[in-house]
C-alpha positions as CSV (number, residue, x, y, z in Angstrom):
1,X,-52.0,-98.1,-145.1
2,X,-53.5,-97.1,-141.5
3,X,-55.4,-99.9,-141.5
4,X,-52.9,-102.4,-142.3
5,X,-50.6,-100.5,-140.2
6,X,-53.5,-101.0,-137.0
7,X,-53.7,-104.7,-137.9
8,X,-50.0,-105.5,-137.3
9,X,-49.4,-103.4,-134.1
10,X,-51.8,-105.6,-132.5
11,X,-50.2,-108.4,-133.9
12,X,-47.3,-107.3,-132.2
13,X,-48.2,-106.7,-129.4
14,X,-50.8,-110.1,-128.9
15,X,-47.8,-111.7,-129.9
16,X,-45.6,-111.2,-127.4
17,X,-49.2,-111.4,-125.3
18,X,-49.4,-114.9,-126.5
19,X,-45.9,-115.6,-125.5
20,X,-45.6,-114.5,-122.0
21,X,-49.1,-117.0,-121.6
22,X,-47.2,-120.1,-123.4
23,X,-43.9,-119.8,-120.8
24,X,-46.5,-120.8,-117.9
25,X,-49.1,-122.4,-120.3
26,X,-46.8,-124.6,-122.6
27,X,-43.9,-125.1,-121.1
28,X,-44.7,-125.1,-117.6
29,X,-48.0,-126.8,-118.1
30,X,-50.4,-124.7,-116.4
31,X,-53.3,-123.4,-118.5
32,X,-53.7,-120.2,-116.8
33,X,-57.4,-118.3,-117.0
34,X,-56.2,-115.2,-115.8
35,X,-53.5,-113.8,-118.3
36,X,-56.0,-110.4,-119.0
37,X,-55.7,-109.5,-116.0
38,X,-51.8,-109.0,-115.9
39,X,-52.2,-107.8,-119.3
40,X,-54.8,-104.7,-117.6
41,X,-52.5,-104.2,-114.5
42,X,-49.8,-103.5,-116.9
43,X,-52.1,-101.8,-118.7
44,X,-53.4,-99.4,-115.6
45,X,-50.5,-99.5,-114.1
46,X,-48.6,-97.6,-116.7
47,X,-51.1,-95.2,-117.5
48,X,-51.2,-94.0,-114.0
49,X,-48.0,-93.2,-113.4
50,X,-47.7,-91.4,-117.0
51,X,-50.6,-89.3,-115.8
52,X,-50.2,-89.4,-112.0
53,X,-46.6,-89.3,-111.0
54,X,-45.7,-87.5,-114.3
55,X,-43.0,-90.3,-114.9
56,X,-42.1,-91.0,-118.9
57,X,-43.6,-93.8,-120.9
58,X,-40.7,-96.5,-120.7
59,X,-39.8,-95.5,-117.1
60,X,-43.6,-96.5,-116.5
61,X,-42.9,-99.4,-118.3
62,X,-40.4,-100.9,-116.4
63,X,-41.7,-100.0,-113.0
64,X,-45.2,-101.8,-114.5
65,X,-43.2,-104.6,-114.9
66,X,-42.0,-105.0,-111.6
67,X,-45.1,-104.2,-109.5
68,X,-47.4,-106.5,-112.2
69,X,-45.0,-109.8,-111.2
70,X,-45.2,-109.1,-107.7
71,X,-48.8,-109.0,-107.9
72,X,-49.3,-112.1,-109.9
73,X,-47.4,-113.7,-106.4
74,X,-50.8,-112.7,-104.7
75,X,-52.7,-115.8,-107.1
76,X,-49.4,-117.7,-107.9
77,X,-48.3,-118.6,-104.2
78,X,-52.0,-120.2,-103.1
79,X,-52.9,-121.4,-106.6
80,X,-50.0,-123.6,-107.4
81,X,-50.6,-125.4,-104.5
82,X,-53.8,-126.5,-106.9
83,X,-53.6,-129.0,-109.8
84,X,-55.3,-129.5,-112.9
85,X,-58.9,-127.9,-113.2
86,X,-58.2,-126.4,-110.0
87,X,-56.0,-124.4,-110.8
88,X,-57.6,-123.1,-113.9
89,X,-60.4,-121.8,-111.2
90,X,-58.0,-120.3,-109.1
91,X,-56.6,-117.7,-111.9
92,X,-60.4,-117.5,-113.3
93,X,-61.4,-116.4,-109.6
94,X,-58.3,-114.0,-109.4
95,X,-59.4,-112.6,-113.0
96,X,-62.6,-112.1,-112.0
97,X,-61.3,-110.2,-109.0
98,X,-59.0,-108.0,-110.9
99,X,-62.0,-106.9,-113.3
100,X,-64.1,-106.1,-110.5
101,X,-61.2,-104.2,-108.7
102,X,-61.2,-102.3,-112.4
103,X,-64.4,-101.1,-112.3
104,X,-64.9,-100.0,-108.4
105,X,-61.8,-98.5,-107.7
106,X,-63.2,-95.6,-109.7
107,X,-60.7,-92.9,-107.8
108,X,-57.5,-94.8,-109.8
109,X,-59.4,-96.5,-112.5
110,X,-62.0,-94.6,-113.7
111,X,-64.9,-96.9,-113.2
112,X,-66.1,-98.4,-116.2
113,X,-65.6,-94.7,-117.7
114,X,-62.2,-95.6,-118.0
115,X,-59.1,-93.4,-118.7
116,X,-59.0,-90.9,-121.6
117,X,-56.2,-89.0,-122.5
118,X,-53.5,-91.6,-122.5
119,X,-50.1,-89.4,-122.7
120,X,-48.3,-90.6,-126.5
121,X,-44.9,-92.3,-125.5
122,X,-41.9,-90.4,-126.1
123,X,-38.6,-91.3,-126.5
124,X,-35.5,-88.3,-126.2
125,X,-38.5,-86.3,-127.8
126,X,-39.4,-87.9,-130.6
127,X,-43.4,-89.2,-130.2
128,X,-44.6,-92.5,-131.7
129,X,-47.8,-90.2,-133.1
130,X,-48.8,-91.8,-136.1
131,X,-49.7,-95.1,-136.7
132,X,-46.4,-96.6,-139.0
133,X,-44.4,-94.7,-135.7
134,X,-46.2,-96.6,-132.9
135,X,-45.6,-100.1,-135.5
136,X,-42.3,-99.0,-135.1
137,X,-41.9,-99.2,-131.3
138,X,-44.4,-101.7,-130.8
139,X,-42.8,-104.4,-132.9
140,X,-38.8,-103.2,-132.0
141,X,-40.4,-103.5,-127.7
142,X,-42.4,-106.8,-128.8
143,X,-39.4,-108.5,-130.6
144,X,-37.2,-107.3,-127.9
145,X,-39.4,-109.1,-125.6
146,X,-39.8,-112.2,-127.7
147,X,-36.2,-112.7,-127.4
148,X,-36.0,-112.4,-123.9
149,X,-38.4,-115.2,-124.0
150,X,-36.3,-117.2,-126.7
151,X,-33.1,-117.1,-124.1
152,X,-35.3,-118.3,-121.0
153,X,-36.7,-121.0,-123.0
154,X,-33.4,-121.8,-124.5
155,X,-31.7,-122.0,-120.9
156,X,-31.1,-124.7,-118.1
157,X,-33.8,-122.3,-116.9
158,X,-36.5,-123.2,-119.4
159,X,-35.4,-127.4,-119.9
160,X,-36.0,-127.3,-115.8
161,X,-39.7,-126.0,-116.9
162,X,-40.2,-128.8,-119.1
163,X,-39.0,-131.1,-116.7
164,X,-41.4,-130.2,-114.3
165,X,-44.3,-129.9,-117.2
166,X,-43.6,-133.7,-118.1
167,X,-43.4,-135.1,-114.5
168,X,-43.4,-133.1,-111.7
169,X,-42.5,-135.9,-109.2
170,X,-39.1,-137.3,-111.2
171,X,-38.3,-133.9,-111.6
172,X,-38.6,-133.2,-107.4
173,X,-36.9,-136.8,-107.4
174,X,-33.9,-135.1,-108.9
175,X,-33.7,-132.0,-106.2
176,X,-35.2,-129.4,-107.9
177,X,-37.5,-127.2,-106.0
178,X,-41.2,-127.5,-108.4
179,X,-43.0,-124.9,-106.4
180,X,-40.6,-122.2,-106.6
181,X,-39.7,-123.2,-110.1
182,X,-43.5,-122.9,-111.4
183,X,-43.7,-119.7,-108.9
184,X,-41.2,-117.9,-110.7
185,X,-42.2,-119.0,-114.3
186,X,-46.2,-117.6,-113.7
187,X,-43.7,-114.3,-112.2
188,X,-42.0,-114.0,-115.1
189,X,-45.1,-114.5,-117.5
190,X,-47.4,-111.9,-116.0
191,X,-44.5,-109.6,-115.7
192,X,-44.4,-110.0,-119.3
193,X,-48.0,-109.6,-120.1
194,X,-47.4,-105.6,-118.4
195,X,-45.2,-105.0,-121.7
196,X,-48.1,-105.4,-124.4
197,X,-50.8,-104.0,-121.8
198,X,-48.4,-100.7,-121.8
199,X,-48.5,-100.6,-125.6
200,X,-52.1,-101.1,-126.1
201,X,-52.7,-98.0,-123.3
202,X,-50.0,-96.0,-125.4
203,X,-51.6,-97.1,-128.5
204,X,-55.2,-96.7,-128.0
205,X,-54.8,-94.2,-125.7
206,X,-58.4,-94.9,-123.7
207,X,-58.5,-98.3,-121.6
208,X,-61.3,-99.3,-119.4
209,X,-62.1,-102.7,-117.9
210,X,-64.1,-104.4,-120.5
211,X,-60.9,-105.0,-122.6
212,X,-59.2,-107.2,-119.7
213,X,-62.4,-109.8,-119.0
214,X,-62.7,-113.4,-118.7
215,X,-63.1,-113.2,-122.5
216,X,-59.8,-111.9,-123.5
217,X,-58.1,-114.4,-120.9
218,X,-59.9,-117.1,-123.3
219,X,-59.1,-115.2,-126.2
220,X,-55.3,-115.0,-125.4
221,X,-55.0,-118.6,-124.3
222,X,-56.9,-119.7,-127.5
223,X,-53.9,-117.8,-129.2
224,X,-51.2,-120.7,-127.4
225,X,-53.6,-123.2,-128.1
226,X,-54.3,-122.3,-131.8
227,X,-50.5,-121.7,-132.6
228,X,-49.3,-124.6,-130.7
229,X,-48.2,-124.6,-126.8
230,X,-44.2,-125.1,-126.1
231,X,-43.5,-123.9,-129.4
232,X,-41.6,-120.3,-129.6
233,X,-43.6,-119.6,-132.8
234,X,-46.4,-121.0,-131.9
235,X,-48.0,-117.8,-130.3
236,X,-46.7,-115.3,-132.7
237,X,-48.6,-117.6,-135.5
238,X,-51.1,-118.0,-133.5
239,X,-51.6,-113.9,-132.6
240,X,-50.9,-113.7,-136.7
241,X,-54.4,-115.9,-137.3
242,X,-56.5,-115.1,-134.6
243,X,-56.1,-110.9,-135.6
244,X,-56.3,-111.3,-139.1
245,X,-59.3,-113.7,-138.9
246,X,-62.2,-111.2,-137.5
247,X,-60.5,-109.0,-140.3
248,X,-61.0,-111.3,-143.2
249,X,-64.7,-112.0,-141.5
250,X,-65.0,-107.9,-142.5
251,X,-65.7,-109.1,-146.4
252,X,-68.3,-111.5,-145.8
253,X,-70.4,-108.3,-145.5
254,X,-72.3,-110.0,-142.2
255,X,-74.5,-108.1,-140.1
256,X,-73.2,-105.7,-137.4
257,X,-76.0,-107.5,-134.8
258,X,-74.6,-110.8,-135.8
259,X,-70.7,-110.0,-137.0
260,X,-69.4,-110.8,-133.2
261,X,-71.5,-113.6,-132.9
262,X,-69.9,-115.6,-135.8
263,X,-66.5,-114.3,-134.4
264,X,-66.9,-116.0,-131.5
265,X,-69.0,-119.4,-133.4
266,X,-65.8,-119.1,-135.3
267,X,-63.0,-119.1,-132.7
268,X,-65.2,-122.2,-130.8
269,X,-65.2,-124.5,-133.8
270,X,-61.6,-124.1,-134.2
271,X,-60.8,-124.8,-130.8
272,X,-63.0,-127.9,-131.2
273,X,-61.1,-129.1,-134.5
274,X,-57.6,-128.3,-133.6
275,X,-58.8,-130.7,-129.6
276,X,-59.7,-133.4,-131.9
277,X,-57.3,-133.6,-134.9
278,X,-54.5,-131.8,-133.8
279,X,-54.5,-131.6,-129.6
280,X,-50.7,-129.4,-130.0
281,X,-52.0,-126.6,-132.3
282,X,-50.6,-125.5,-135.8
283,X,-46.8,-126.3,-134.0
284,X,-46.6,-126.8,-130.5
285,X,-45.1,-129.3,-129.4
286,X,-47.2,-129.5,-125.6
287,X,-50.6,-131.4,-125.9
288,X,-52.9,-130.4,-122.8
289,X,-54.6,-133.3,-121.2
Protein backbone atom coordinates (compact mmCIF):
# COMPACT_ATOMS: atom_id res chain seq x y z
CA UNK A 1 0.00 0.00 0.00
CA UNK A 2 3.19 2.41 0.61
CA UNK A 3 4.11 1.95 -2.63
CA UNK A 4 1.08 2.68 -4.36
CA UNK A 5 0.55 5.25 -1.85
CA UNK A 6 4.33 6.89 -3.07
CA UNK A 7 3.19 6.50 -6.75
CA UNK A 8 0.07 8.77 -6.44
CA UNK A 9 1.55 11.58 -4.21
CA UNK A 10 3.87 12.32 -6.97
CA UNK A 11 1.19 12.08 -9.24
CA UNK A 12 -0.25 14.73 -7.34
CA UNK A 13 1.93 16.76 -7.01
CA UNK A 14 3.62 16.58 -11.02
CA UNK A 15 0.11 17.16 -11.73
CA UNK A 16 -0.50 20.29 -10.54
CA UNK A 17 3.52 20.59 -11.79
CA UNK A 18 2.38 19.96 -15.18
CA UNK A 19 -0.38 22.47 -14.85
CA UNK A 20 1.28 25.58 -13.73
CA UNK A 21 3.89 24.75 -17.01
CA UNK A 22 0.64 24.35 -19.50
CA UNK A 23 -0.90 28.10 -18.27
CA UNK A 24 2.39 29.72 -19.88
CA UNK A 25 3.12 26.66 -22.25
CA UNK A 26 -0.43 25.91 -23.73
CA UNK A 27 -2.28 28.58 -23.44
CA UNK A 28 -0.09 31.32 -23.60
CA UNK A 29 2.21 29.72 -26.07
CA UNK A 30 5.49 29.90 -24.75
CA UNK A 31 7.33 26.58 -24.27
CA UNK A 32 9.24 27.38 -21.28
CA UNK A 33 12.73 25.38 -20.49
CA UNK A 34 12.97 26.50 -17.11
CA UNK A 35 9.83 25.28 -15.07
CA UNK A 36 12.49 23.09 -12.55
CA UNK A 37 13.82 25.75 -11.52
CA UNK A 38 10.65 27.53 -9.99
CA UNK A 39 9.68 24.16 -8.94
CA UNK A 40 13.44 24.07 -6.75
CA UNK A 41 13.04 27.77 -5.57
CA UNK A 42 9.72 26.71 -4.17
CA UNK A 43 11.29 23.88 -3.17
CA UNK A 44 14.38 25.75 -1.16
CA UNK A 45 12.54 28.40 -0.47
CA UNK A 46 10.21 26.59 1.82
CA UNK A 47 12.58 24.52 3.45
CA UNK A 48 14.49 27.38 4.67
CA UNK A 49 12.20 29.22 6.25
CA UNK A 50 10.79 25.92 8.07
CA UNK A 51 14.36 25.43 9.32
CA UNK A 52 15.65 29.00 9.39
CA UNK A 53 13.05 31.42 10.42
CA UNK A 54 11.20 28.69 12.42
CA UNK A 55 7.92 29.62 10.37
CA UNK A 56 5.16 26.61 9.95
CA UNK A 57 4.86 24.54 6.77
CA UNK A 58 1.91 26.36 4.97
CA UNK A 59 2.97 29.80 6.24
CA UNK A 60 6.30 28.79 4.24
CA UNK A 61 4.19 27.91 1.60
CA UNK A 62 2.58 30.91 0.89
CA UNK A 63 5.47 33.24 1.49
CA UNK A 64 7.27 30.63 -1.28
CA UNK A 65 4.75 31.51 -3.43
CA UNK A 66 5.11 35.10 -3.41
CA UNK A 67 8.96 35.46 -3.46
CA UNK A 68 9.21 32.40 -6.33
CA UNK A 69 6.79 34.74 -8.80
CA UNK A 70 8.68 37.69 -8.15
CA UNK A 71 11.67 35.93 -9.02
CA UNK A 72 10.48 34.35 -12.23
CA UNK A 73 10.11 38.52 -13.18
CA UNK A 74 14.00 38.38 -13.10
CA UNK A 75 13.86 35.88 -16.61
CA UNK A 76 10.22 36.92 -17.57
CA UNK A 77 10.71 40.82 -18.08
CA UNK A 78 14.01 40.41 -20.66
CA UNK A 79 12.93 37.02 -22.07
CA UNK A 80 9.54 37.90 -23.41
CA UNK A 81 10.96 40.46 -25.23
CA UNK A 82 12.37 37.04 -27.19
CA UNK A 83 10.27 34.88 -29.67
CA UNK A 84 10.20 31.50 -30.62
CA UNK A 85 13.48 29.41 -30.04
CA UNK A 86 14.70 32.44 -28.40
CA UNK A 87 12.95 32.32 -25.90
CA UNK A 88 13.24 28.72 -25.14
CA UNK A 89 17.15 29.72 -24.60
CA UNK A 90 16.41 32.36 -22.44
CA UNK A 91 14.57 30.19 -19.63
CA UNK A 92 17.22 27.27 -20.48
CA UNK A 93 20.03 29.97 -19.67
CA UNK A 94 17.98 31.17 -16.44
CA UNK A 95 17.67 27.31 -15.51
CA UNK A 96 20.99 26.70 -15.87
CA UNK A 97 21.65 29.68 -13.62
CA UNK A 98 19.33 28.70 -10.88
CA UNK A 99 21.03 25.06 -10.66
CA UNK A 100 24.32 26.57 -10.41
CA UNK A 101 23.07 29.14 -7.79
CA UNK A 102 21.87 25.56 -6.09
CA UNK A 103 24.92 24.19 -5.80
CA UNK A 104 27.44 27.21 -4.76
CA UNK A 105 25.45 29.04 -2.50
CA UNK A 106 26.39 26.22 -0.07
CA UNK A 107 25.76 28.60 3.16
CA UNK A 108 21.68 28.49 2.22
CA UNK A 109 21.64 25.49 0.00
CA UNK A 110 23.77 23.01 1.10
CA UNK A 111 25.94 22.58 -1.85
CA UNK A 112 25.29 19.53 -3.66
CA UNK A 113 25.02 17.87 -0.01
CA UNK A 114 21.74 19.22 0.06
CA UNK A 115 19.26 19.70 2.97
CA UNK A 116 18.47 16.77 5.32
CA UNK A 117 16.06 16.96 7.94
CA UNK A 118 13.16 18.45 6.20
CA UNK A 119 10.65 19.51 9.19
CA UNK A 120 7.10 17.11 8.54
CA UNK A 121 4.28 19.70 7.78
CA UNK A 122 1.84 20.15 10.48
CA UNK A 123 -1.36 21.38 10.45
CA UNK A 124 -3.14 22.63 14.16
CA UNK A 125 -0.91 19.61 15.31
CA UNK A 126 -1.77 16.93 13.45
CA UNK A 127 1.52 15.76 11.10
CA UNK A 128 1.15 14.35 7.63
CA UNK A 129 3.75 11.35 8.89
CA UNK A 130 2.89 8.50 7.01
CA UNK A 131 2.58 8.05 3.65
CA UNK A 132 -1.69 7.64 3.03
CA UNK A 133 -1.41 11.15 5.45
CA UNK A 134 0.96 13.12 3.22
CA UNK A 135 -1.57 11.53 -0.09
CA UNK A 136 -3.97 13.19 1.91
CA UNK A 137 -2.60 16.80 1.92
CA UNK A 138 -0.80 16.53 -1.23
CA UNK A 139 -3.79 15.69 -3.33
CA UNK A 140 -6.52 18.03 -1.15
CA UNK A 141 -3.24 21.27 -1.82
CA UNK A 142 -2.78 19.83 -5.53
CA UNK A 143 -6.62 19.80 -6.34
CA UNK A 144 -6.94 23.00 -4.56
CA UNK A 145 -4.42 24.32 -6.89
CA UNK A 146 -5.85 22.71 -10.01
CA UNK A 147 -8.88 24.57 -9.49
CA UNK A 148 -7.43 27.74 -9.10
CA UNK A 149 -6.02 27.01 -12.48
CA UNK A 150 -9.56 25.83 -13.81
CA UNK A 151 -11.10 29.48 -12.82
CA UNK A 152 -8.09 31.44 -14.52
CA UNK A 153 -8.32 29.46 -17.50
CA UNK A 154 -12.05 29.70 -17.48
CA UNK A 155 -11.89 33.66 -17.09
CA UNK A 156 -11.85 36.75 -19.53
CA UNK A 157 -8.36 36.31 -17.94
CA UNK A 158 -7.44 33.10 -19.51
CA UNK A 159 -9.63 33.68 -23.27
CA UNK A 160 -7.20 37.05 -23.23
CA UNK A 161 -4.23 34.29 -23.03
CA UNK A 162 -5.45 32.44 -25.96
CA UNK A 163 -5.95 35.42 -27.75
CA UNK A 164 -2.56 36.39 -27.55
CA UNK A 165 -1.34 32.52 -28.04
CA UNK A 166 -3.25 32.55 -31.55
CA UNK A 167 -2.07 35.98 -32.83
CA UNK A 168 -0.30 38.23 -30.84
CA UNK A 169 -0.60 41.24 -33.19
CA UNK A 170 -4.71 41.14 -33.66
CA UNK A 171 -4.87 40.66 -30.18
CA UNK A 172 -2.49 44.13 -29.60
CA UNK A 173 -4.84 45.40 -32.49
CA UNK A 174 -7.68 45.14 -30.14
CA UNK A 175 -5.83 47.23 -27.06
CA UNK A 176 -4.72 44.64 -25.00
CA UNK A 177 -1.36 45.09 -23.41
CA UNK A 178 0.67 41.38 -24.77
CA UNK A 179 3.69 42.04 -22.69
CA UNK A 180 2.13 42.46 -19.53
CA UNK A 181 -0.46 39.88 -20.22
CA UNK A 182 2.29 37.10 -21.01
CA UNK A 183 4.37 38.72 -17.99
CA UNK A 184 1.85 37.98 -15.55
CA UNK A 185 0.75 34.51 -16.94
CA UNK A 186 4.83 33.14 -16.74
CA UNK A 187 4.16 35.06 -12.83
CA UNK A 188 1.46 33.18 -12.14
CA UNK A 189 2.84 29.75 -13.50
CA UNK A 190 6.11 29.80 -11.62
CA UNK A 191 4.31 30.97 -8.55
CA UNK A 192 2.51 27.85 -9.04
CA UNK A 193 5.30 25.50 -9.58
CA UNK A 194 6.56 26.72 -5.55
CA UNK A 195 3.31 24.67 -4.41
CA UNK A 196 4.43 21.11 -5.67
CA UNK A 197 8.30 21.98 -4.98
CA UNK A 198 6.95 22.56 -1.17
CA UNK A 199 5.38 19.14 -1.16
CA UNK A 200 8.03 17.21 -2.65
CA UNK A 201 10.61 19.01 0.28
CA UNK A 202 7.77 18.03 2.83
CA UNK A 203 7.56 14.76 1.33
CA UNK A 204 10.93 13.54 0.68
CA UNK A 205 12.19 15.48 3.32
CA UNK A 206 16.08 15.77 1.66
CA UNK A 207 16.32 18.08 -1.59
CA UNK A 208 19.46 18.90 -3.27
CA UNK A 209 20.05 20.41 -6.79
CA UNK A 210 20.18 17.45 -8.97
CA UNK A 211 16.29 17.01 -8.76
CA UNK A 212 15.65 20.69 -10.31
CA UNK A 213 18.12 20.24 -13.66
CA UNK A 214 17.61 20.89 -17.26
CA UNK A 215 16.35 17.28 -17.23
CA UNK A 216 13.36 17.64 -15.05
CA UNK A 217 12.49 21.01 -16.98
CA UNK A 218 12.23 18.53 -20.13
CA UNK A 219 10.76 15.98 -18.07
CA UNK A 220 7.90 18.38 -16.90
CA UNK A 221 7.30 19.94 -20.25
CA UNK A 222 7.17 16.43 -21.89
CA UNK A 223 4.32 16.00 -19.28
CA UNK A 224 2.06 19.14 -21.23
CA UNK A 225 3.25 17.86 -24.32
CA UNK A 226 2.39 14.11 -23.73
CA UNK A 227 -1.12 15.02 -22.12
CA UNK A 228 -1.94 17.65 -24.50
CA UNK A 229 -1.12 21.60 -24.20
CA UNK A 230 -4.32 23.99 -23.60
CA UNK A 231 -6.21 21.22 -22.26
CA UNK A 232 -7.04 21.30 -18.29
CA UNK A 233 -6.63 17.53 -18.21
CA UNK A 234 -4.09 17.32 -20.32
CA UNK A 235 -1.26 17.58 -17.60
CA UNK A 236 -2.87 15.68 -14.97
CA UNK A 237 -3.13 12.64 -17.74
CA UNK A 238 -0.11 13.46 -18.70
CA UNK A 239 1.70 13.45 -14.94
CA UNK A 240 -0.73 10.04 -14.55
CA UNK A 241 1.46 8.28 -17.73
CA UNK A 242 4.65 9.69 -17.46
CA UNK A 243 4.87 8.34 -13.28
CA UNK A 244 3.33 5.20 -13.83
CA UNK A 245 5.46 4.46 -16.92
CA UNK A 246 9.14 4.13 -15.28
CA UNK A 247 6.93 2.07 -12.76
CA UNK A 248 5.49 -0.41 -15.16
CA UNK A 249 9.25 -0.47 -16.77
CA UNK A 250 10.09 -2.06 -12.96
CA UNK A 251 8.56 -5.66 -14.40
CA UNK A 252 10.52 -5.94 -17.39
CA UNK A 253 13.18 -7.04 -14.80
CA UNK A 254 15.95 -4.64 -16.99
CA UNK A 255 19.23 -3.97 -15.70
CA UNK A 256 19.92 -1.39 -13.03
CA UNK A 257 23.10 -0.11 -15.45
CA UNK A 258 20.69 0.10 -18.25
CA UNK A 259 17.01 0.67 -16.43
CA UNK A 260 17.39 4.74 -16.79
CA UNK A 261 18.68 4.47 -20.02
CA UNK A 262 15.49 2.85 -21.57
CA UNK A 263 13.47 5.37 -19.38
CA UNK A 264 14.82 7.99 -21.13
CA UNK A 265 14.90 5.94 -24.95
CA UNK A 266 11.34 5.53 -23.79
CA UNK A 267 10.15 9.09 -23.04
CA UNK A 268 12.15 10.25 -26.58
CA UNK A 269 10.30 7.89 -28.84
CA UNK A 270 7.16 9.07 -27.44
CA UNK A 271 7.86 12.56 -27.92
CA UNK A 272 8.81 11.67 -31.46
CA UNK A 273 5.34 9.70 -32.18
CA UNK A 274 3.01 11.90 -30.42
CA UNK A 275 5.27 15.24 -32.98
CA UNK A 276 4.38 13.22 -35.92
CA UNK A 277 0.86 11.61 -35.44
CA UNK A 278 -0.62 13.57 -32.94
CA UNK A 279 1.39 17.28 -32.66
CA UNK A 280 -1.54 18.24 -29.55
CA UNK A 281 -0.87 15.26 -27.22
CA UNK A 282 -3.38 12.68 -25.87
CA UNK A 283 -5.99 15.94 -25.60
CA UNK A 284 -4.74 19.24 -25.93
CA UNK A 285 -6.08 21.28 -27.91
CA UNK A 286 -2.53 23.74 -28.66
CA UNK A 287 -0.27 22.24 -31.35
CA UNK A 288 3.44 23.84 -30.95
CA UNK A 289 4.96 24.95 -34.18
Amino acid sequence: MNYLGHILVMISIYAMLGGSLNLVAGYTGLPSTCHAAFYGLGAYSTTLLMMSAGLGFFSSLGVSIVVTGLLSLVIALPALRLKGDYFVLATLGFQIIVVALFYNLTNFTGGPNGIPGIPIPRLLGFEFDSVFRYLVLSSIVSACGLFVLWLLINSPFGRLLRAVREDELAAASLGKNVPRLQTLAFAISAGMAAVPGALFAGYIRFIDPTTFTVMESIFILSIVVIGGAGSFWGPIVGAAFMVILPEALRFLELPLAAAANVRQITYGLLLVILMRFRPQGMLGEYKFE
